[in-house]
C-alpha positions in Angstrom: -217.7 -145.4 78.8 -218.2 -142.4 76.5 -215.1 -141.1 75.4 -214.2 -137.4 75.2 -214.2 -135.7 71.7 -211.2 -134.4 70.7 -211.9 -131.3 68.0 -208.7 -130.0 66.1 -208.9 -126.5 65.5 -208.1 -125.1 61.7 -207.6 -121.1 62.5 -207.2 -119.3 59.0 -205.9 -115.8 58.1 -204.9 -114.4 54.5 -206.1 -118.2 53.3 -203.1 -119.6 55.3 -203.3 -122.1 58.8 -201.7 -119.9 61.9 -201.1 -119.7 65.2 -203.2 -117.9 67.7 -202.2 -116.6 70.8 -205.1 -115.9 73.5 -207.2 -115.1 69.9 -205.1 -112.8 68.6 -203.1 -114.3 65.2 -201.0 -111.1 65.3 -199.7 -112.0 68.0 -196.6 -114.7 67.3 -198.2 -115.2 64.3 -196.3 -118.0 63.0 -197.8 -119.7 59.8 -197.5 -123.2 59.8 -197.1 -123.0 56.4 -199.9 -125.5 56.0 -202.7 -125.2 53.3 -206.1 -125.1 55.8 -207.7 -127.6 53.4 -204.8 -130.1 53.6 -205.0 -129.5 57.0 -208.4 -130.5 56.8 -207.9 -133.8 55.4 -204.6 -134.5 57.5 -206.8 -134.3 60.8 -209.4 -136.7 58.5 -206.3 -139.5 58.2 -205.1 -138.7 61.8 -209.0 -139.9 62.6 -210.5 -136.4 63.9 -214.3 -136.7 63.8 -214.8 -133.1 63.8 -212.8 -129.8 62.5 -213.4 -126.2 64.5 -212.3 -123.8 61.9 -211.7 -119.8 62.7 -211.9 -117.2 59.9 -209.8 -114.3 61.7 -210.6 -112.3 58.3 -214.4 -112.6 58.7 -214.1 -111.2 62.3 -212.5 -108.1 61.4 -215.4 -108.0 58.8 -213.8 -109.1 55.2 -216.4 -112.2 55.3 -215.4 -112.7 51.4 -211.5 -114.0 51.7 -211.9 -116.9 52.7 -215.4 -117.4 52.2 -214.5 -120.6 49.1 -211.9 -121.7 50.9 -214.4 -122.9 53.9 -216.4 -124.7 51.2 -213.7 -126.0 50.0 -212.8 -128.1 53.4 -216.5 -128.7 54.1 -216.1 -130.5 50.6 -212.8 -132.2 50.9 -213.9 -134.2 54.7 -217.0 -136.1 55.3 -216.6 -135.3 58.8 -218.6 -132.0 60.5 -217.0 -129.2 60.1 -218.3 -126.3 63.0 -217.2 -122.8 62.0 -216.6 -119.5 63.7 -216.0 -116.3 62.0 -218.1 -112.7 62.7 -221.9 -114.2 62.2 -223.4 -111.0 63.6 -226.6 -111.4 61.6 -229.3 -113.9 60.4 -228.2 -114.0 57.1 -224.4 -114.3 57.9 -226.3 -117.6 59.9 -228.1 -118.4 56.6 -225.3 -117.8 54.7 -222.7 -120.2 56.5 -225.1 -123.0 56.9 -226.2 -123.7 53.4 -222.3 -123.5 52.1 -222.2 -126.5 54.1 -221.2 -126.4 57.5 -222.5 -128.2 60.1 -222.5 -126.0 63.5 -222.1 -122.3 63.5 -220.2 -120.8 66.3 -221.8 -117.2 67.4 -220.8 -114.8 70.0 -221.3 -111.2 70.1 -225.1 -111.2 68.2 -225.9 -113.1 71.5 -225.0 -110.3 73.8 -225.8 -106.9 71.0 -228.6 -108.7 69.6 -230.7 -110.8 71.2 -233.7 -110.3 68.8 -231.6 -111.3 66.0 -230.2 -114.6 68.1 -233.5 -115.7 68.8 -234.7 -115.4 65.0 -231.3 -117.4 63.9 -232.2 -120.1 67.2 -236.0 -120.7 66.1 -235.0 -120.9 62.5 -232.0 -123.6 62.3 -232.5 -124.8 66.0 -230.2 -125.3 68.7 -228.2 -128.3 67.0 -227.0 -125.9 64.6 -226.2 -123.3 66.9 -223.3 -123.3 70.0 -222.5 -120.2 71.5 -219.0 -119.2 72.4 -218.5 -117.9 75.8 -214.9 -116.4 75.8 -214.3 -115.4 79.2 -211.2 -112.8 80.6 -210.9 -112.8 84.6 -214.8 -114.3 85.1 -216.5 -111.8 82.8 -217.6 -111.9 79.4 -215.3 -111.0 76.5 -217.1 -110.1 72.9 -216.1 -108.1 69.9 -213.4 -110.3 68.8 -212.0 -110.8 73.0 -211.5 -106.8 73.1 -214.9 -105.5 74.8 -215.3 -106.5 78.4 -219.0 -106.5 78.9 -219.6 -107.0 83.0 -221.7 -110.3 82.7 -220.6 -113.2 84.6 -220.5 -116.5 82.7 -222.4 -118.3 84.4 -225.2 -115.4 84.6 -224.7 -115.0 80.8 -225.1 -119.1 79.9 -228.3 -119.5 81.9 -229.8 -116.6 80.1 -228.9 -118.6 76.5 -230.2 -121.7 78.1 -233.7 -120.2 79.0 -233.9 -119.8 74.8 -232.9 -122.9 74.3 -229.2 -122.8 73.8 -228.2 -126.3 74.3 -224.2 -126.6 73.9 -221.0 -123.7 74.8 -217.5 -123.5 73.9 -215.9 -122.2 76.7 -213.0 -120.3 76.2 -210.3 -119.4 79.1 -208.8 -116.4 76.9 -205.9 -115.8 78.9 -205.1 -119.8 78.5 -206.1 -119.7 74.6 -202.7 -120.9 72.5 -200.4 -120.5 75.7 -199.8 -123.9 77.0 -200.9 -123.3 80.5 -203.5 -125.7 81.0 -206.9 -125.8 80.5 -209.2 -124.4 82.9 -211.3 -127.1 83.6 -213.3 -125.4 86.8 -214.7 -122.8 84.3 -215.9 -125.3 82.2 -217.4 -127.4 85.1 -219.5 -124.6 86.5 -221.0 -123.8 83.1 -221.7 -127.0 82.6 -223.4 -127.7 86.6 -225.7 -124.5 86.2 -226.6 -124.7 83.1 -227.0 -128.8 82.8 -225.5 -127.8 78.7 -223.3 -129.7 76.9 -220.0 -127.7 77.1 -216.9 -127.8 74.7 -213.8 -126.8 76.6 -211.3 -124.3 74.1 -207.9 -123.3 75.4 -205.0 -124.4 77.6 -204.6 -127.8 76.7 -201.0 -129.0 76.4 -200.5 -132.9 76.4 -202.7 -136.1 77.1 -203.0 -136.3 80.8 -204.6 -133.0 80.7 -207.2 -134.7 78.1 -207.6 -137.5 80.3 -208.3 -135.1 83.0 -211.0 -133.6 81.2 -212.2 -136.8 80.6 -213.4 -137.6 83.4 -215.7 -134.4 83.3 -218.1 -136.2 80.4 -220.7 -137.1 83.0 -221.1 -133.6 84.7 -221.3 -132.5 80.7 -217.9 -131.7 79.4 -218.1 -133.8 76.7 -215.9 -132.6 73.9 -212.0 -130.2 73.6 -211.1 -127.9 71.2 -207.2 -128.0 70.9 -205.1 -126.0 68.3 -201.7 -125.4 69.0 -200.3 -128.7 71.2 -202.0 -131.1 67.9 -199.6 -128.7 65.7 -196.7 -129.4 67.7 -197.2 -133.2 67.9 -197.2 -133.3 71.9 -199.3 -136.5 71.6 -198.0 -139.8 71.8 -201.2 -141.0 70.0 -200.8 -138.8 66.7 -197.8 -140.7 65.8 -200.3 -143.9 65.8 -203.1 -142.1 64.3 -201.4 -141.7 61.0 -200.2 -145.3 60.5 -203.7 -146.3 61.7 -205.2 -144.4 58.6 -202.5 -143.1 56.5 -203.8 -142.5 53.2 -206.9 -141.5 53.9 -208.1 -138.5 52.6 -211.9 -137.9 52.3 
């Protein structure tokens, strides 16, 4: 039986891991005091097999801050490391890709510029590519979660799977760092239409929840993104992950 992936998220601001709430690190924007490249190797030892890290700076445009610091944790795991953080262009694409990343998350250029998308699709191909569809009350959030843009989700994911989109995050925003459950049904319908992988982001509190979404890997729900409950320790399994590798750090 496959087994659901399990993708710790890293979300930086100022160089520092925080907390997000629904997207937003100003809101209850706790630090965990936590330098993102140690969290990097922690999830390594606690046997992650992929990172999803966040650069809030480079969505508000300052693309520069933290810009070494992501090379740094590309260079510090030998684990994939997928990476979200204003890629609005081909070279921002380019860019992110050659520093060593291994999947590029990208949003908004896919609804303001399809040309642009396309070029970035046919050049690094879908494996390097997943789009992000961040979704408030059924409709399609982009601009950092602040622009409501009328699309339907579903609508919106076929029209990326005709180019050749072949994997989503699928974000509940509402759910995002809130600890109300993930919604799973969202995920499921993108997943049915489109016949895409998906990667459910958001919601997810504890493991039954996990397990719940396990059972999902066969209509193509194959992998979680989950921040907050992995920085709370509200799995029994994270206590054994770290005498399983402690000391690991590569």
């Amino acid at each position: 039986m496959s087994l659901l992936l399990v993708i710790p998220s890293i979300d930086i601001k100022n160089g520092r891991t925080v907390r997000v709430v629904q997207g937003i690190p100003e809101l209850n924007c706790n630090e965990y005091d936590n330098d993102p490249v140690e969290m990097a190797k922690i999830w390594r030892a606690e046997n992650a097999k992929m990172l999803h890290v966040v650069d809030f700076d480079a969505l508000h445009g300052d693309k520069c801050k933290n810009y070494s610091l992501l090379e740094e944790i590309c260079n510090s795991v030998i684990i994939p490391v997928e990476f979200a953080g204003g890629i609005r262009c081909f070279d921002d694409a380019k860019k992110y890709l050659e520093l060593g990343v291994s999947r590029i998350v990208i949003s908004t250029m896919a609804q303001d510029d399809l040309p642009e998308f396309i070029k970035v699709m046919e050049t690094f191909g879908p494996k390097k590519i997943v789009v992000s569809l961040d979704v408030i009350d059924n409709e399609i959030v982009i601009k950092r979660r602040k622009i409501k843009t009328g699309i339907l989700p579903i609508a919106f994911a076929l029209k990326l799977k005709e180019i050749g989109v072949e994997r989503f995050i699928v974000t509940d925003v509402k759910r995002n760092g809130m600890m109300l459950g993930p919604n799973i049904e969202l995920s499921k319908a993108i997943a049915e239409a489109t016949e895409a992988k998906v990667t459910l982001s958001g919601g997810v509190r504890n493991k039954d929840e996990l397990m719940d979404i396990q059972t999902m890997i066969d209509v193509g729900i194959d992998s979680v993104i989950v921040g907050r409950a992995l920085y709370e320790n509200r799995f029994p399994c994270q206590k054994l992950w770290r005498v399983a590798e402690s000391g690991i750090f590569n």
